[in-house]
C-alpha positions as CSV (number, residue, x, y, z in Angstrom):
1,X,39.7,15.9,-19.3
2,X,37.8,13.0,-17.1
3,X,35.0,11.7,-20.5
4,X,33.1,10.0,-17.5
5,X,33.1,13.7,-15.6
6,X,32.4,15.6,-19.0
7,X,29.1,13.0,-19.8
8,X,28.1,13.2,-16.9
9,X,28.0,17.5,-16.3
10,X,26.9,17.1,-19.6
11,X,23.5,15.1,-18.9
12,X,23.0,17.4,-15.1
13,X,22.8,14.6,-13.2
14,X,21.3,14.7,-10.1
15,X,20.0,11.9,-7.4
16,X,16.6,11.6,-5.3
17,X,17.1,9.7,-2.2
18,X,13.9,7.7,-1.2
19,X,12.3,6.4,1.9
20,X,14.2,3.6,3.2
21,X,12.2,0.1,3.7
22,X,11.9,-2.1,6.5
23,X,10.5,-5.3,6.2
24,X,9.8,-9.1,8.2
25,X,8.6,-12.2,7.5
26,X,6.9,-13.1,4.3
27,X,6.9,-9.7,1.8
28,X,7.1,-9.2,-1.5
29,X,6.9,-5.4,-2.8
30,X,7.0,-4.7,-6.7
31,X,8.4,-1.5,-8.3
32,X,7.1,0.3,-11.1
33,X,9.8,0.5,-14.2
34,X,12.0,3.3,-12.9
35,X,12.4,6.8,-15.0
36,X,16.0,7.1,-15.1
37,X,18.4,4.4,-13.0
38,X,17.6,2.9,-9.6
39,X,20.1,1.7,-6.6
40,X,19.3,0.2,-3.2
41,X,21.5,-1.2,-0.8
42,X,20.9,-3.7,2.0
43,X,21.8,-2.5,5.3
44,X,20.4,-5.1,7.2
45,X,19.4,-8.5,6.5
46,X,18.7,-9.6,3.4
47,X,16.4,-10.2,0.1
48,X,15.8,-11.4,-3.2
49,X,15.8,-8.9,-6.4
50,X,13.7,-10.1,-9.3
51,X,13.9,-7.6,-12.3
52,X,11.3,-8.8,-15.5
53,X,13.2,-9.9,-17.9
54,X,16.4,-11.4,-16.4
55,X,16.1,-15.3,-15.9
56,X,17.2,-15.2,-11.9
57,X,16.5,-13.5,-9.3
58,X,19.5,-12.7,-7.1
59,X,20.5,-13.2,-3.6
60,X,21.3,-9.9,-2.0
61,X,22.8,-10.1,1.6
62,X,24.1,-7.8,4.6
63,X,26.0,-4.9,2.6
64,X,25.3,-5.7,-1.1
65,X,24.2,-2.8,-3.5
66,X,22.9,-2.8,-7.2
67,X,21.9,-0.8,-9.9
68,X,19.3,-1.1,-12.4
69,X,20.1,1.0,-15.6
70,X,16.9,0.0,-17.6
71,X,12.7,1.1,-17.5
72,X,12.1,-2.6,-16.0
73,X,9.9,-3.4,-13.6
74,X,11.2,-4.9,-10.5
75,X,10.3,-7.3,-7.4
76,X,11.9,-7.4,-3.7
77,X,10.8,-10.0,-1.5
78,X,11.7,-12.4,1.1
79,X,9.7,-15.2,-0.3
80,X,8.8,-16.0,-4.1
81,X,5.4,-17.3,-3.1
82,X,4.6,-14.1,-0.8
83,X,1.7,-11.9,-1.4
84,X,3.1,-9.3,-3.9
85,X,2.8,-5.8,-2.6
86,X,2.8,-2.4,-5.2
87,X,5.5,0.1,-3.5
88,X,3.5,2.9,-4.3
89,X,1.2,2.9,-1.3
90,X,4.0,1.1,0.9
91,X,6.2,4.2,0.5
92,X,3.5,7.1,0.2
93,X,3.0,5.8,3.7
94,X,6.2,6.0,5.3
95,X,6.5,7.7,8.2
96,X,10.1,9.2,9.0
97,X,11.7,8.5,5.9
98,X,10.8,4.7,6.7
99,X,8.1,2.2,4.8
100,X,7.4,-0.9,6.2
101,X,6.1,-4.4,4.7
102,X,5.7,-7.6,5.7
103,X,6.0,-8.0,9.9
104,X,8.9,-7.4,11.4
105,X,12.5,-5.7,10.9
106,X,14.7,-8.4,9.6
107,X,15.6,-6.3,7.0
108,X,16.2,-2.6,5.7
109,X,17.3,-1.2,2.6
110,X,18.4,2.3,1.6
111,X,17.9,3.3,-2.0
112,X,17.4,6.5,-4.8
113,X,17.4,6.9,-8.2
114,X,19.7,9.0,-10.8
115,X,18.0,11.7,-13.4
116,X,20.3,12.2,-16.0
117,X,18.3,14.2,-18.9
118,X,17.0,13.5,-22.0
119,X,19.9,11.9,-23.4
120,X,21.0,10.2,-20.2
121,X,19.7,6.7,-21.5
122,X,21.5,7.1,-24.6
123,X,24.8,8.3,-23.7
124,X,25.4,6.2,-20.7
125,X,22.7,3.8,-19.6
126,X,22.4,1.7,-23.1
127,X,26.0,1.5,-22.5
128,X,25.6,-0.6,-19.0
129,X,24.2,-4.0,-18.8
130,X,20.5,-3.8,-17.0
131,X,22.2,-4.9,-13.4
132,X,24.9,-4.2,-12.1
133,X,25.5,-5.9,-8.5
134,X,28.0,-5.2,-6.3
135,X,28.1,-7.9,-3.6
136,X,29.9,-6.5,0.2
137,X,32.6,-8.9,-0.1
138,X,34.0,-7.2,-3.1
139,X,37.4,-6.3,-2.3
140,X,37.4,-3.0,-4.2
141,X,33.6,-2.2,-2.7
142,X,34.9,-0.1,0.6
143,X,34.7,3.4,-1.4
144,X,30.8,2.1,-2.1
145,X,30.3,1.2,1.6
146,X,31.8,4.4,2.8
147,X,29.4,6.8,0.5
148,X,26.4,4.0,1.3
149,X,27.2,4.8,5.5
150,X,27.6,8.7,5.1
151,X,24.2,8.5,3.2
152,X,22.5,6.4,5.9
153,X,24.2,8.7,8.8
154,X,22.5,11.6,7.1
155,X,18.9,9.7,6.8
156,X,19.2,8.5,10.3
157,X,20.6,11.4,12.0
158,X,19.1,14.7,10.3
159,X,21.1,17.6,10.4
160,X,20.9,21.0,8.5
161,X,21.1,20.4,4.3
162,X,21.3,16.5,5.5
163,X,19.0,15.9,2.2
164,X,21.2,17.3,0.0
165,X,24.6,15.7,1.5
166,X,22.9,12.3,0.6
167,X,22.3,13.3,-2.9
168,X,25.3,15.0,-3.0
169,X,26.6,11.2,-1.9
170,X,24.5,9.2,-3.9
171,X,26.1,11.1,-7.0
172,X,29.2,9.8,-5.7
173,X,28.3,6.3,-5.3
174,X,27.0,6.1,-8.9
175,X,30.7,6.7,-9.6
176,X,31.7,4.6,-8.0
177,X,29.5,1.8,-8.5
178,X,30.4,2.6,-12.7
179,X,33.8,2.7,-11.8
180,X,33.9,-0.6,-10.1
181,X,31.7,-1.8,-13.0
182,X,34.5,-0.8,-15.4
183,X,37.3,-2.8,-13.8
184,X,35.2,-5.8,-12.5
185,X,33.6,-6.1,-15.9
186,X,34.4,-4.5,-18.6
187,X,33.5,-7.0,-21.2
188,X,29.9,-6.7,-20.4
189,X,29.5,-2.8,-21.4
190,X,29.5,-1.1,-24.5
191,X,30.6,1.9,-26.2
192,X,32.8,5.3,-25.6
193,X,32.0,3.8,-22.1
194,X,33.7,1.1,-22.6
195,X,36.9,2.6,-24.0
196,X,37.5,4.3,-20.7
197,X,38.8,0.8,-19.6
198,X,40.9,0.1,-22.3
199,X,44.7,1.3,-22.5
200,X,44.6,2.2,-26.4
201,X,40.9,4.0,-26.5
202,X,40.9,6.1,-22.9
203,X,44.1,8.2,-23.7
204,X,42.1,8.6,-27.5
205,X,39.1,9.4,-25.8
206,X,41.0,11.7,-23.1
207,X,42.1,13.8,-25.8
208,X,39.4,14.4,-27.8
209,X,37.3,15.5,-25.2
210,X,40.1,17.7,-24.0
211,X,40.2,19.7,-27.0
212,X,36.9,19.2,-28.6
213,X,37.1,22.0,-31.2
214,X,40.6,21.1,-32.4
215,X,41.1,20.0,-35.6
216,X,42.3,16.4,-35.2
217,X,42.7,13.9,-38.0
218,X,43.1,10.3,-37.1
219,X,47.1,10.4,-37.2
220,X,47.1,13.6,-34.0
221,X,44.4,11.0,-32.0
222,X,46.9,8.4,-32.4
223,X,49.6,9.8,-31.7
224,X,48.0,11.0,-28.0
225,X,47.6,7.5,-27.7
226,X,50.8,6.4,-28.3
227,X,50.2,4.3,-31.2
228,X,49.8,3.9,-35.2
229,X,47.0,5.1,-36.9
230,X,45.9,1.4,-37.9
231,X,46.5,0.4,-34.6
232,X,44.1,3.0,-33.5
233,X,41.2,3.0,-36.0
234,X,41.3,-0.5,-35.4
235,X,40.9,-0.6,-31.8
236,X,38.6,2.1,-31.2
237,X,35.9,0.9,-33.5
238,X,36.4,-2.7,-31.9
239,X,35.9,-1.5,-28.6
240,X,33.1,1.8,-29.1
241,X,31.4,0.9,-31.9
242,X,32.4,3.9,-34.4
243,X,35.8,5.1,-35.7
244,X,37.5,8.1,-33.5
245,X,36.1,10.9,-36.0
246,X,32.7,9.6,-35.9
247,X,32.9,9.8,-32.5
248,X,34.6,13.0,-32.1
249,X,31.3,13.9,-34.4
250,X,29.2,12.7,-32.6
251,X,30.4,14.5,-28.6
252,X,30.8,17.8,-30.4
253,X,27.1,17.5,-31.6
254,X,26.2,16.6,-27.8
255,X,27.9,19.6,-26.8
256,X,26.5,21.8,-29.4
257,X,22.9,20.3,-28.5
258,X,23.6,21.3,-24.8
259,X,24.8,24.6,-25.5
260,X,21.1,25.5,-27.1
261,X,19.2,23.9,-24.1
262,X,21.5,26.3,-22.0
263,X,21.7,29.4,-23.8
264,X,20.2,31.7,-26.5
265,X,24.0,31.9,-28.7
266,X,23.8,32.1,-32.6
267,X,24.4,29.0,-34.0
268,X,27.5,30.5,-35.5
269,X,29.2,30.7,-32.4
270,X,27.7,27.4,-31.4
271,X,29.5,26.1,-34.4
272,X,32.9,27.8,-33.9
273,X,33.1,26.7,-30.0
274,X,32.5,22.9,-31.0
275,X,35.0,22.4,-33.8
276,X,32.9,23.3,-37.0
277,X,34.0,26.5,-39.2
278,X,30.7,27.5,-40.5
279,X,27.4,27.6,-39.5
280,X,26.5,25.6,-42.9
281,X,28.9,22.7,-41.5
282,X,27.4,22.5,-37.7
283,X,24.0,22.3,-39.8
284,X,24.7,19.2,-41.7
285,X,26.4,17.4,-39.0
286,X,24.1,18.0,-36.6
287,X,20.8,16.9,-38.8
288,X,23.1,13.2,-39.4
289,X,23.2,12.7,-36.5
290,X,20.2,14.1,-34.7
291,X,17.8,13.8,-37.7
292,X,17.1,17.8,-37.2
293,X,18.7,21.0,-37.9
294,X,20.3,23.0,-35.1
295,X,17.3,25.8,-35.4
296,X,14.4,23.0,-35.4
297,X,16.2,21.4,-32.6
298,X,16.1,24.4,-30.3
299,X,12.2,25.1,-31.6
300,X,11.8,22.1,-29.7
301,X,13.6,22.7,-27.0
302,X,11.8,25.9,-26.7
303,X,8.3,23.9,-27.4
304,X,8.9,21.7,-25.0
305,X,9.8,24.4,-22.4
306,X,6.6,26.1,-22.9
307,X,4.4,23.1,-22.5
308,X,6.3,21.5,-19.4
């Protein structure tokens, strides 16, 4: 099994595609802290990103994408010392998918934003450094330029279900985009996340997250990595953070967790399905690590439910 594809179906991920935004001249436009994580991509011409909290801004030309995995305000602009513009009004004004600021066209920029549930920002998003920019001339960037074109063919040109293409495609350039992440820089993330670029952890991780409910000790993950049991332990918690077990604790709890937002079974059967041969057992593990017992857990779920 793919951990990336598993986390992923696990949080529901979807994408919103926004407005696009034209703008000339002097602009600035400031974004409220996004809910979930943010890309744009220049099309044409090109800007300045300022995100609150980083110590640059950075240069974005012709082509370049990024994508901002924190709740931080952000700042676009052509100019530092241009009038600064909230994108609320700007964008509740577009008109054919288009906003405008500033005068003129020099530039236009494409963009959305990822949803990935409640423990989205958790399971992936603490694991990414707050920008990740992916400049055109990137030789490994065409696969991000090909989904960035089909989305803008769809915006541009719409056809029947042309919304749902483009999120369809934005899902795949988040992929992407984490992909080339992991290869261009995988120093700078963290966690099981992290592991997926390394040669001892990703067989570990591909293993566990294969057979979830197996019984593995420490010697079995090993050994579907191809390498001692110290050599392992020592590795994995280098690289994610926890030792495999805790981890392999920690993904069947995630999967339990999802399993009663989904779905009304006991937690028995929960238990059994994820690796744990008792109720009782589930119970414990699940309160470590959550800080609530399975039934409290889906009161809230259902509390939550009824109030939203």
């Amino acid at each position: 099994m793919d951990p990336l594809e598993d986390v992923l179906a696990l949080l529901g991920a979807t994408s919103h595609v926004s407005a696009g935004l034209v703008a000339g001249g002097r602009w600035a436009v400031r974004f409220d802290p996004p809910a979930g994580a943010k890309f744009n991509a220049i099309r044409r011409g090109r800007c300045f990103l300022r995100v609150d909290g980083e110590p640059e801004p950075i240069d974005l030309a012709e082509g370049d994408c990024y994508l901002l995995t924190r709740p931080v305000a952000y700042t676009l602009f052509s100019d530092p010392d241009a009038p600064v513009q909230p994108a609320y009004p700007i964008f509740a004004a577009a008109a054919d998918g288009v906003a405008h600021a500033g005068d003129g066209d020099d530039m236009f920029l494409i963009g959305g934003a990822f949803s990935l549930g409640d423990r989205g920002r958790s399971l992936l998003l603490d694991s990414l450094p707050p920008i990740i920019h992916v400049p055109a001339d990137t030789p490994a960037a065409a696969t991000v330029r090909w989904a960035l074109d089909e989305i803008d063919a769809e915006l541009r040109q719409p056809q029947l279900g042309s919304r749902l293409v483009a999120e369809h495609l934005a899902l795949v350039l988040l992929i992407q985009v984490l992909r080339l992440h992991l290869a261009r820089d995988p120093q700078h993330t963290s966690g099981w996340l992290a592991g997926l670029a390394d040669p001892v952890v990703a067989p570990a991780l591909r293993a566990m997250h294969g057979r979830p409910a197996q019984s593995w000790t420490v010697d079995e993950i090993a050994r579907a990595a191809s390498v001692s049991r110290s050599t392992l332990a020592a590795r994995f918690r280098q690289v994610v953070g926890v030792g495999p077990l805790e981890y392999l604790t920690r993904w069947r709890i995630e999967l339990a967790a999802d399993r009663i937002r989904r779905g009304s079974d006991t937690v028995a059967t929960i238990a059994l399905a994820v690796g744990y041969g008792s109720e009782s057992a589930l119970s414990v593990a699940f309160k470590r690590v959550t800080g609530v017992s399975p039934r409290a857990y889906r009161g809230q779920v259902a509390g939550s439910t009824r109030t939203g």
